[in-house]
C-alpha positions, -999 to 999 in steps of 0.1 A, spaced: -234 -345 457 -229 -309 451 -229 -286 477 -254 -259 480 -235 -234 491 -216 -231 461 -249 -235 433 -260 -197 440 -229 -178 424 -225 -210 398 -260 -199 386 -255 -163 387 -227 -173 362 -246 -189 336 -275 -158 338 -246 -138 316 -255 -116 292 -250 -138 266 -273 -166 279 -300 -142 292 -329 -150 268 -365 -133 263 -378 -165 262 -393 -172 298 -417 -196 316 -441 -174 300 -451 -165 266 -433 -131 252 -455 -105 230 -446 -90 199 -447 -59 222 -423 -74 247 -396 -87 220 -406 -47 200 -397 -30 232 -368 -51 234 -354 -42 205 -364 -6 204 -336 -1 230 -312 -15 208 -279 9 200 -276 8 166 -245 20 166 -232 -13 169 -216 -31 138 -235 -58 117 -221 -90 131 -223 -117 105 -209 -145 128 -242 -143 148 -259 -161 122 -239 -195 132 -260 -197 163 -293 -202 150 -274 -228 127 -267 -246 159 -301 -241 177 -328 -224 162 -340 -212 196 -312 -194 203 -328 -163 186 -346 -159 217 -315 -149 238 -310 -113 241 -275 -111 226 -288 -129 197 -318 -113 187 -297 -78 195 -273 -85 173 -299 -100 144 -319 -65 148 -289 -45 139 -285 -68 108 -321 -62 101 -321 -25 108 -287 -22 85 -301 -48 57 -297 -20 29 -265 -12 36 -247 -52 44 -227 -63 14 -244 -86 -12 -233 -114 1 -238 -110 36 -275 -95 29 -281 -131 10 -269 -151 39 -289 -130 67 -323 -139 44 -315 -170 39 -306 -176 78 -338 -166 93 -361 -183 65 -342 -216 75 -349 -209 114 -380 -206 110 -385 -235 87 -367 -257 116 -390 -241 137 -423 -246 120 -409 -289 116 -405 -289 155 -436 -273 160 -457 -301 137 -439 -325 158 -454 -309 193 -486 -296 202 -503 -270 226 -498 -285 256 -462 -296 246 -438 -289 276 -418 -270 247 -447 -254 236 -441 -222 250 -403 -224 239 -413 -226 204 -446 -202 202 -417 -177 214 -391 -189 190 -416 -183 162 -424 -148 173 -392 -138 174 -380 -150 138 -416 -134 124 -406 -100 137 -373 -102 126 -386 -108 94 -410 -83 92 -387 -57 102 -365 -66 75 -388 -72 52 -401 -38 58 -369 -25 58 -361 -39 17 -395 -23 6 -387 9 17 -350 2 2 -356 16 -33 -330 16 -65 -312 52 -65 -319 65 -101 -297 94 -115 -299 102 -149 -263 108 -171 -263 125 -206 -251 102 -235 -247 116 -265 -270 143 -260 -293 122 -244 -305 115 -209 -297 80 -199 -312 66 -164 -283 46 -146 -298 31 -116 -272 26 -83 -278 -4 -53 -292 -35 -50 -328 -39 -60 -327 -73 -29 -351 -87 -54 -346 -122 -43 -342 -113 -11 -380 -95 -12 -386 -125 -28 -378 -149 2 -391 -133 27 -425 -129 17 -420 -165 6 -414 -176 46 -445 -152 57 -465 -173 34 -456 -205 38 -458 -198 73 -494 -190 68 -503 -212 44 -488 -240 68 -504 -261 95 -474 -269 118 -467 -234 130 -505 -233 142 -499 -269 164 -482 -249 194 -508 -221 194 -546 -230 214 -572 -231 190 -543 -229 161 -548 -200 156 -519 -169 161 -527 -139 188 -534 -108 162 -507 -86 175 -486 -112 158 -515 -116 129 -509 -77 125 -473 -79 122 -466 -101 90 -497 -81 77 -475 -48 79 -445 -62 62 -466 -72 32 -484 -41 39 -451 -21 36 -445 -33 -1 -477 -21 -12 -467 18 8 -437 16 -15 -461 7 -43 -423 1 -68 -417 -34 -53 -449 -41 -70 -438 -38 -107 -423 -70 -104 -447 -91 -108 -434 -124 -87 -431 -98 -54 -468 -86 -58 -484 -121 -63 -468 -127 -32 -482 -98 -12 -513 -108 -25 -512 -140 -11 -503 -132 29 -526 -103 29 -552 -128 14 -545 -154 40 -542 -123 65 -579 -125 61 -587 -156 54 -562 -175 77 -561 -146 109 -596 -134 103 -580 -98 102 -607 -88 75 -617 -54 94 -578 -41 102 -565 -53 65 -595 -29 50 -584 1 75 -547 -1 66 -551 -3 29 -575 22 28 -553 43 44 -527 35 23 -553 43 -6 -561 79 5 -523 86 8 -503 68 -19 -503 67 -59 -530 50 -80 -507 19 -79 -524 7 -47 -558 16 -61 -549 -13 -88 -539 -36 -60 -563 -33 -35 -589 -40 -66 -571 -72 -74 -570 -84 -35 -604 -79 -37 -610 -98 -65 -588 -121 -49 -606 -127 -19 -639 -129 -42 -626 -159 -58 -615 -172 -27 -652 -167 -14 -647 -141 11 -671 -116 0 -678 -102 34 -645 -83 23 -661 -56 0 -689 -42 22 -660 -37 47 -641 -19 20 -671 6 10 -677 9 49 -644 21 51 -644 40 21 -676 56 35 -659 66 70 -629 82 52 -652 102 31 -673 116 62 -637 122 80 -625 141 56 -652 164 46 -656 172 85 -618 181 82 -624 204 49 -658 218 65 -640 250 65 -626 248 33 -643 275 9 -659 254 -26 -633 245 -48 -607 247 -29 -595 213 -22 -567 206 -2 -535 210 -31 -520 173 -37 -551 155 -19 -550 120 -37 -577 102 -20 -608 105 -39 -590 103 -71 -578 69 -60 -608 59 -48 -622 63 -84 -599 49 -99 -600 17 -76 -636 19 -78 -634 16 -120 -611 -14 -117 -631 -31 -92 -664 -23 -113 -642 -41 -143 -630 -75 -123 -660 -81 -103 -690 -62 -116 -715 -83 -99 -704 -73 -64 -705 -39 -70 -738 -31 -82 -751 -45 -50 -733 -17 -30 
């Protein structure tokens, strides 16, 4: 047998750095893995070859030096060359595929249950953060003179497919039932609800993304099942009509098509929670200009100009829900 005497420093050696993992005997937050990564140096340099660990086992992304080193990619995404930006996406929407086909095989009560409810949460905030990360990440447009005439040249990589993929995994992860096997009552906690709801929110902030038309039907779709799949009806109305008040009439068009959306999809208890918020917004901000002489609104206030114009729209795609509000 092995002597006992020996077993304290030979575990002490395995508890390294680079075996130390936020995955516990317990489950870990979205808060716990944030915090985590919050303390992250980013001065660190992308390191690609960390991607060949979640190749070999996809729970890996729970140990600290992975999920460090993963967050720097995700925090640098804009910046990584083409190629290595392609094989980043593409690594974490295969984790958590392999994570979603281990899941269907297991349940609640699974001794690996908690193993792979952590797994999960770590390869959805990943995501989100670079998903979040490639809405904000804009072409650079400068404009040349050719032949007299201004020509727009446009600098970067527009990560189209990229965008593209990403939303792809939040949705299928939604839209899938073996992700929800390892969760009690299959159903997700909603700080973790909340957090694929901001990275689709964050395309809609950076209202661009949404010209192309394959990236918004697919913001559509996880803030739909957002609703209808997490139940987060009452904090998807709050963020987007925040969002509304303080972005371009582009989200005014969008958050009239989710609601038409959800309509079809027989949520209706959606709209009164829209006008409720709509409502509360108003009353907030008149408090705020009570001091404000007549007439002499607050310069470059877009809310209640996108609130009309969403209002039109909405009046247009579903006119018999309106009227009754």
């Amino acid at each position: 047998g092995i002597n006992a005497e020996y077993m304290g420093p030979f575990l002490i050696g395995l508890l390294s750095k680079d075996s130390r993992s936020t995955m516990t005997d317990k489950d870990a937050s979205i808060e716990e893995i944030k915090s985590f990564c919050d303390n992250v140096s980013l001065d660190q340099q992308p390191d690609e070859e960390i991607l060949s660990a979640l190749e070999d086992d996809p729970e890996a992304i729970c140990q600290e030096h992975v999920l460090e080193k993963l967050y720097i990619m995700a925090n640098s995404i804009i910046s990584l060359p083409a190629s290595t930006q392609k094989d980043y996406v593409a690594s974490l929407e295969a984790n958590l595929e392999k994570l979603k086909e281990i899941a269907g095989k297991s349940s609640s009560n699974s001794p690996n249950a908690i193993r792979i409810r952590n797994s999960i949460r770590h390869c959805v905030y990943l995501i989100s953060v670079t998903a979040s990360r490639v809405a904000a990440g804009n072409l650079d447009e400068t404009r040349v003179k050719t032949k007299g005439k201004k020509k727009k040249v446009t600098s970067g990589q527009s990560l189209q497919q990229e965008k593209q993929s990403l939303l792809e995994a939040l949705r299928d992860l939604l839209d899938s039932d073996r992700a929800f096997t390892v969760w009690t009552h299959r159903k997700f906690e909603e700080r973790m609800g909340v957090q694929i709801l901001d990275a689709a929110a964050s395309f809609v902030e950076h209202a661009e993304s949404l010209r192309k038309k394959e990236v918004k039907e697919l913001v559509l779709t996880v803030i739909t099942l957002c609703v209808t799949r997490l139940g987060l009806e009452t904090v998807v109305s709050t963020l987007l009509i925040e969002t509304l008040y303080k972005r371009t009439e582009a989200v005014a068009s969008f958050l009239a098509e989710l609601c038409e959306k959800l309509v079809k999809e027989r949520k209706t208890s959606f709209l009164p929670t829209i006008f409720t918020e709509i409502r509360s917004h108003d009353v907030a901000s008149s408090s705020a200009h009570a001091h404000v002489s007549a007439g002499q609104a607050p310069k470059g206030e877009k809310g209640p100009k996108n609130v009309s114009v969403f209002l039109a729209e909405l009046a247009d795609r579903v006119p018999g829900f309106v009227t009754q509000y």
